[in-house]
N, C-alpha and C positions, 0 to 999 in steps of 0.2 A: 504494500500500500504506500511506498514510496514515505512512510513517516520517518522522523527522525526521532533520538533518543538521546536523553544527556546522559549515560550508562557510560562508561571510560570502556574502549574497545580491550577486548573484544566484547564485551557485552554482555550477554547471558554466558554464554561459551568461558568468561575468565577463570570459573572456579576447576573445570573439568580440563582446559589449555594451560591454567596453574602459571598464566601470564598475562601482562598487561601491554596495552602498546601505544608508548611514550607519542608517537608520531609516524605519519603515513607519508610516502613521496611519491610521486610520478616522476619517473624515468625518462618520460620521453624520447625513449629509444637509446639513451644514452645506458651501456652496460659496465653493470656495477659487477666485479668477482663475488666469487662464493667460495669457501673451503669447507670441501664437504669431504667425508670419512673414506669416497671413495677416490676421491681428485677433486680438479677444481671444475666451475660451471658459471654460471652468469645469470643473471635478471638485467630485464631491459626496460618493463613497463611497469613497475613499482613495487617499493620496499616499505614494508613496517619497520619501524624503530624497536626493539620486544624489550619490555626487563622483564627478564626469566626468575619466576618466582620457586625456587627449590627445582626446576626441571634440569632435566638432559639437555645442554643443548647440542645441539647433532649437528650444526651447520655456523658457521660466522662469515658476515661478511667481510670481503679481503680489499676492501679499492675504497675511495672518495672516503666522505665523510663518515659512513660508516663502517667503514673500516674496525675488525674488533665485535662490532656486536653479532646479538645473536640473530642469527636467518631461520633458522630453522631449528623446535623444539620440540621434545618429548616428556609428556608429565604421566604419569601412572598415575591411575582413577580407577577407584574399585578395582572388577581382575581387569582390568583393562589397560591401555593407552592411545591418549589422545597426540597426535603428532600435528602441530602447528608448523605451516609453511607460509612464511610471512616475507615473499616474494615469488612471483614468475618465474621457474627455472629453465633453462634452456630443455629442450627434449630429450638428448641424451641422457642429462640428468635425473630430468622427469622419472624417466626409466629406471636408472640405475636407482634413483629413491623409491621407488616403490618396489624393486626387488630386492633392496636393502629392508624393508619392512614385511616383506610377505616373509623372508627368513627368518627376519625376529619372533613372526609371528608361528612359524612352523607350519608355513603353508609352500608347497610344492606346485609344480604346476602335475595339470593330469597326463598330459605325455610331455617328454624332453622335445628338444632341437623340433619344432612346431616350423611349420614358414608362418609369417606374420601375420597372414589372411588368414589363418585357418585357427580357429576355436574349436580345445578341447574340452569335455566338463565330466568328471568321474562322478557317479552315482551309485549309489549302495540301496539297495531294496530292502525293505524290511526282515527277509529272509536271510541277507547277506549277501547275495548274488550282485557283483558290482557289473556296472553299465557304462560304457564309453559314448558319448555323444559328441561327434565330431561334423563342425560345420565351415563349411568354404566360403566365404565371405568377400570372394577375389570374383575376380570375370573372367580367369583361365583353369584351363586342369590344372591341380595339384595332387602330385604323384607321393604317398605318405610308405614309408617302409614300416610297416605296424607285422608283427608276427601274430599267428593263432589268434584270429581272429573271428567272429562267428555277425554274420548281416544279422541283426535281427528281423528286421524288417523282408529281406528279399530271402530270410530263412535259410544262408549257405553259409561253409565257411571262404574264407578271403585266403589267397597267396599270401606271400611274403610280402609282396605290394599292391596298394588300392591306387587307384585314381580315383578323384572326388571331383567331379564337373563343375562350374561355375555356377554358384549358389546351393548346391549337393549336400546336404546333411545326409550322415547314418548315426543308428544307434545299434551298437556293437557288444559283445558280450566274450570273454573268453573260451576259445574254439574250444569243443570235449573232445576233439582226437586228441 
């Protein structure tokens, strides 16, 4: 509803982000460093200023005025944690942070070395009988090396290699030969 709030940012969100943030900047293209856990990366189109209240911080920025502080934070809340990214990170980085976070969290992907069109998603049945859902999200074939495999849907088992057509989902099950 487009209203404002006199609440010190971030707002509702302070108690569970376990920070407050001093001041916001727009970039305007101009890019500020980052030093993050895994290398360095950039924001271009704006930074919070954070004082990190008891948190992790995972990230500091390395250039201009904010140089030193914190970019990026992590507070533990109840079993959980909340990770504040309090700037635009370049895309590689994008990446590389959130698979620095699905490890922390102990989350896997459901098949390795995937091409980047292609989504996979494990599922477990009530019975325990786990199920592969794999969909092609690209507008070419994509040729996947999956062993023992079982179609569910077309009711065979698969070679050593599928092809999945442009837009192609299956749901797959471990082959019983």
């Amino acid at each position: 509803d487009n209203s404002m709030s006199d609440i010190t940012l971030p707002g509702y969100f302070k108690e569970l982000a376990g920070i407050t943030i001093e001041e916001f900047d727009s970039l305007s293209g101009a890019a500020v460093d980052i030093e993050l856990p895994f290398g360095k990366g950039t924001a271009s189109i704006w930074a919070d200023i954070i004082n990190s209240e008891n948190t992790e911080v995972l990230a500091r920025y390395a250039s201009e005025y904010y140089s030193g502080k914190p970019a990026i934070t992590v507070n533990n809340f109840g079993l959980g944690h909340c990770y504040y990214v309090g700037c635009d990170l370049d895309e590689v980085s994008t990446v590389c942070l959130l698979e620095l976070i699905a490890t922390r969290a102990g989350v896997s992907p459901a098949l390795k070395q995937m091409p980047a069109e292609v989504e996979a998603v494990r599922k477990i049945a009530d019975d325990g009988s786990e199920f592969l859902v794999i969909l092609n999200h690209g507008n070419k074939d994509v040729v996947l090396d999956l062993n023992d495999y079982h179609d569910c849907i077309a009711e065979k088992d698969l070679g050593q290699c599928i092809t999945l057509k442009p837009y192609e989902s299956k749901i797959l099950s471990q082959s019983l030969n």
